[in-house]
C-alpha positions in Angstrom: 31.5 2.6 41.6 33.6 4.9 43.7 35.4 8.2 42.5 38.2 9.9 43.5 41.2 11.8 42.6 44.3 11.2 43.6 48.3 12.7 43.1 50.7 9.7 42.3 54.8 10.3 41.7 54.6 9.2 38.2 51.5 10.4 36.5 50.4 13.3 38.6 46.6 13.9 39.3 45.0 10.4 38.2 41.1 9.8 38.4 40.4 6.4 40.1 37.5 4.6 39.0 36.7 1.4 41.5 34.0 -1.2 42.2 34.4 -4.5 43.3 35.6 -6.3 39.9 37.3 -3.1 38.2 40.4 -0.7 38.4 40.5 2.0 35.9 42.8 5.2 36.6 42.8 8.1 34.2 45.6 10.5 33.7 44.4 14.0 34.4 47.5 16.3 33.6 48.4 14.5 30.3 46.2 12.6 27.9 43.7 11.6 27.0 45.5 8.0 28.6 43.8 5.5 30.5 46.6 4.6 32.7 45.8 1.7 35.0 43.1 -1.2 34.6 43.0 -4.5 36.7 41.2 -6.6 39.2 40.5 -4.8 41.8 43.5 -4.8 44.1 45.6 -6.3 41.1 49.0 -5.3 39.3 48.2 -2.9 36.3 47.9 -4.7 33.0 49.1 -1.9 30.9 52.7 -0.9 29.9 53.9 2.3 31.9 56.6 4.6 29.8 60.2 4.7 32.0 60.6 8.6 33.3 63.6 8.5 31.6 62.0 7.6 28.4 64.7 5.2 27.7 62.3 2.9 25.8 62.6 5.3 22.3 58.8 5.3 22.5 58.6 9.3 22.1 59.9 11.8 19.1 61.7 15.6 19.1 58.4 17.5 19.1 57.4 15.8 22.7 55.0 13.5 21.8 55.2 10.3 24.6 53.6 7.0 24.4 53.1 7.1 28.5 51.5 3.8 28.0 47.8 2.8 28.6 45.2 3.3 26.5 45.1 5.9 23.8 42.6 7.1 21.4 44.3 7.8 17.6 42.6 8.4 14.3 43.0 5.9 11.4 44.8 6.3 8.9 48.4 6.4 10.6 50.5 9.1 8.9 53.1 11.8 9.9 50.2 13.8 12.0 49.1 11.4 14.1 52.0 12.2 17.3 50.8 15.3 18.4 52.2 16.0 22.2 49.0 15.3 24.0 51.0 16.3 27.0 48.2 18.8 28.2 45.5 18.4 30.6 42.2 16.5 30.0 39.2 17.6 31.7 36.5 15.1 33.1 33.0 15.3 33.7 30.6 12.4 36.1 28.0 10.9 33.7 25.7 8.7 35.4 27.4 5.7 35.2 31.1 7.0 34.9 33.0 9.8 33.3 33.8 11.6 30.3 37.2 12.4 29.4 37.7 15.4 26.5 41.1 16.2 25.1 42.1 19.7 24.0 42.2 20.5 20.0 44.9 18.8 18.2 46.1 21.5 15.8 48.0 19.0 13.3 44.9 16.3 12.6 42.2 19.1 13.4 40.4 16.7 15.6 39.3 16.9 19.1 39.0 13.6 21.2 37.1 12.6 24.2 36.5 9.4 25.9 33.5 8.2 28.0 33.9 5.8 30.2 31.0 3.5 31.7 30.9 1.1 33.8 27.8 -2.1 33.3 26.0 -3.8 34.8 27.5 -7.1 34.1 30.7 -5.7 35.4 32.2 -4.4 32.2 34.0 -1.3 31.3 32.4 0.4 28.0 34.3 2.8 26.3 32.8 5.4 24.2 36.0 6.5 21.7 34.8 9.9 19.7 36.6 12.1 17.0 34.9 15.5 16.3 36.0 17.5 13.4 37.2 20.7 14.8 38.4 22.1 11.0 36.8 23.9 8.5 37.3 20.7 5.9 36.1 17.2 5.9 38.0 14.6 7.4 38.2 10.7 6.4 39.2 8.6 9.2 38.4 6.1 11.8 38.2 5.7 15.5 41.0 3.6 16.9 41.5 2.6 20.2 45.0 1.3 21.4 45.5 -0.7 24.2 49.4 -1.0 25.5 50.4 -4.1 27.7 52.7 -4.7 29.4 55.5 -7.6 28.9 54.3 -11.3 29.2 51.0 -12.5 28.5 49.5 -14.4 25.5 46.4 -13.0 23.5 44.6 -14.8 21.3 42.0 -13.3 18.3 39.6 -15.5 17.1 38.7 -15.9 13.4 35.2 -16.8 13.5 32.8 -16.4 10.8 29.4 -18.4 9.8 30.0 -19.2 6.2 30.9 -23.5 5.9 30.7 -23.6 2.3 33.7 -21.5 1.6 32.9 -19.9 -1.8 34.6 -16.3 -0.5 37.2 -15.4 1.9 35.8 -14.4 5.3 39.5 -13.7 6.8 41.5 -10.7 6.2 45.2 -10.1 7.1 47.2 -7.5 6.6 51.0 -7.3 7.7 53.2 -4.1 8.5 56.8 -4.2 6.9 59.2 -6.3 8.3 56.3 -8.7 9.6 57.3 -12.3 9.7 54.8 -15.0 9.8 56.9 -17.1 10.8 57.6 -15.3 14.0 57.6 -17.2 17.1 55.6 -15.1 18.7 52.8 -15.9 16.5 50.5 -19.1 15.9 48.0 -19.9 13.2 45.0 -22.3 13.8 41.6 -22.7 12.0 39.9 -20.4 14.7 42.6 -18.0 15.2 45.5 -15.8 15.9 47.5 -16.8 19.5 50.1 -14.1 20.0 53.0 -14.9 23.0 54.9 -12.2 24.4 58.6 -12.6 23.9 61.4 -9.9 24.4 62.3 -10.0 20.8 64.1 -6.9 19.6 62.1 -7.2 15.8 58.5 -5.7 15.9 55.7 -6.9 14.7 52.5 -5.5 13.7 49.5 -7.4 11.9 45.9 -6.3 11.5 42.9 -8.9 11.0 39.0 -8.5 9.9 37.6 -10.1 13.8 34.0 -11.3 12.8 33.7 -11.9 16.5 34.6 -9.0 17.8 36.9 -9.9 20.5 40.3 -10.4 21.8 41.6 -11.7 25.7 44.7 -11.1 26.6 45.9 -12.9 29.6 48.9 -12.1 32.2 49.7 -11.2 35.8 47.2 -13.9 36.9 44.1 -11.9 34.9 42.4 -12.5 32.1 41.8 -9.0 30.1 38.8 -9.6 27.1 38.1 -6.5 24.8 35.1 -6.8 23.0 34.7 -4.2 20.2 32.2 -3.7 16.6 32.2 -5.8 13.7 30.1 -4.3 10.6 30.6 -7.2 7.9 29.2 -4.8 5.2 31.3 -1.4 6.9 34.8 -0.3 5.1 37.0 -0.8 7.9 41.0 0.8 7.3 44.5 -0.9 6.3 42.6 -3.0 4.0 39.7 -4.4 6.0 41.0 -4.7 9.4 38.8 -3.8 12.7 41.6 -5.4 15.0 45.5 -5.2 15.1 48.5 -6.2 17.2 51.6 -4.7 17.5 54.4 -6.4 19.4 58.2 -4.8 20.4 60.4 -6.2 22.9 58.7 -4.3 25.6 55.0 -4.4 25.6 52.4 -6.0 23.2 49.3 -3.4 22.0 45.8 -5.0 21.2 44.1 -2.4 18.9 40.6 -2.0 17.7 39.4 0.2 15.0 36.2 2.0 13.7 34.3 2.2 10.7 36.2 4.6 8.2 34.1 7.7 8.1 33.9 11.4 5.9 33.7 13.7 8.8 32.5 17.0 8.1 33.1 19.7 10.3 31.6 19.9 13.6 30.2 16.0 12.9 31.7 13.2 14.6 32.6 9.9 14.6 32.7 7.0 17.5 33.8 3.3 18.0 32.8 1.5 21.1 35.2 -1.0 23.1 34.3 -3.2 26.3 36.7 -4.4 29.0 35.7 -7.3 31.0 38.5 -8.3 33.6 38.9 -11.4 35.7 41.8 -13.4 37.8 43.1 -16.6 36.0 
């Protein structure tokens, strides 16, 4: 794996992180964001915010989606868009890097991120939320992966249980969710989800047995492989995976077990990347 750092006209400072399979490049002045990841030599799968910010994906108080991938804390609520417009530091590990985000005064959490890179080729991800208050906390890890427009994911339902005495498959939809959206398609085995400029959002959250999703577009094939704990309380009713979709990127997100933090404790969720060209 190579290293290096590198000024670019829309991010600023951005850490590259390179081997022969993988691109990974990390926002240094804002963050934490993983702002690039492809094949090597490859368009960027992930959804980069216009400079203009004419997308509506950012509030009054500053906070900007940027795109990429972002670490949150579950439960959503009115706290969770703190600007995370300051800058990260970083720090080699062996294998990779670790990314830590200043304080956010609203949640009382501090994030970091370490990044390493397998020997199979994949790109494990290390997602952490230390309790920086003086109260416990309750929440979960929560990665969020933004993609850019196009592609088709699909989520697989699996589970080992033929008799079918209990339900093995949880769903859970957002407001306004339709499941009879085009964009979305039911089978025995899963959830395929197909990009379309649609100006309705969507956003549905799913119990993933399996523990993976692939998204594929641009010619690559993008799988995230993530936990499943059958016998873990997992938040929004049960779900360890979501997907949001808008008319301008579609976001593959994987969450943690919930957790009572207590302060100066921790808690982590792992993901894995694994890229290839389609």
């Amino acid at each position: 794996m190579q290293k290096c750092v590198k000024d670019n006209t829309r991010w600023g400072k951005v850490l590259w992180l390179t081997t022969d399979q993988v691109e990974v490049g990390i926002a240094l002045d804002f963050g934490i964001r993983v702002v690039h990841v492809s094949c090597t030599g490859c368009e960027n799968l992930f959804y980069v915010q216009p400079a203009d910010l004419s997308d509506g994906f950012t509030n009054s108080d500053g906070w900007k989606l940027y795109g990429g991938h972002r670490i949150w804390m579950a439960p959503e609520s009115d706290k969770s868009c703190y600007p995370d417009n300051e800058p990260v530091t970083w720090n080699e590990t062996q294998n990779g890097v670790l990314i830590t985000q200043n304080v956010d005064p609203l949640l009382g959490i501090r994030k970091t991120l370490s990044i390493e890179f397998l020997a199979d080729g994949g790109v494990q991800l290390e997602q952490s939320i230390y309790n920086a208050s003086e109260m416990p906390i309750d929440g979960a890890s929560w990665g969020v992966n933004t993609l850019d427009a196009g592609g088709t994911a699909y989520i697989s339902f699996t589970n080992n249980d033929k008799r079918g005495f209990t339900p093995h498959r949880v769903v859970s939809l957002w407001s306004d969710t339709n499941l009879h959206d085009p964009r979305l398609s039911f089978d025995k085995q899963g959830l395929t989800a197909k990009f379309m400029p649609l100006p309705d959002y969507l956003k549905i959250g799913l119990y993933c047995m399996e523990g993976k999703a692939v998204f594929e577009n641009k010619g690559q094939r993008f799988t995230l492989c993530f936990d499943a704990q059958p016998l873990s309380e997992y938040p929004d009713n049960g779900c360890n995976f979501e997907l949001y979709m808008c008319s301008r990127f579609m976001e593959l997100e994987t969450l943690g077990v919930k957790t009572h933090i207590m302060p100066g404790e921790h808690t982590s969720h792992m993901e894995t990347w694994y890229l290839t060209k389609v």
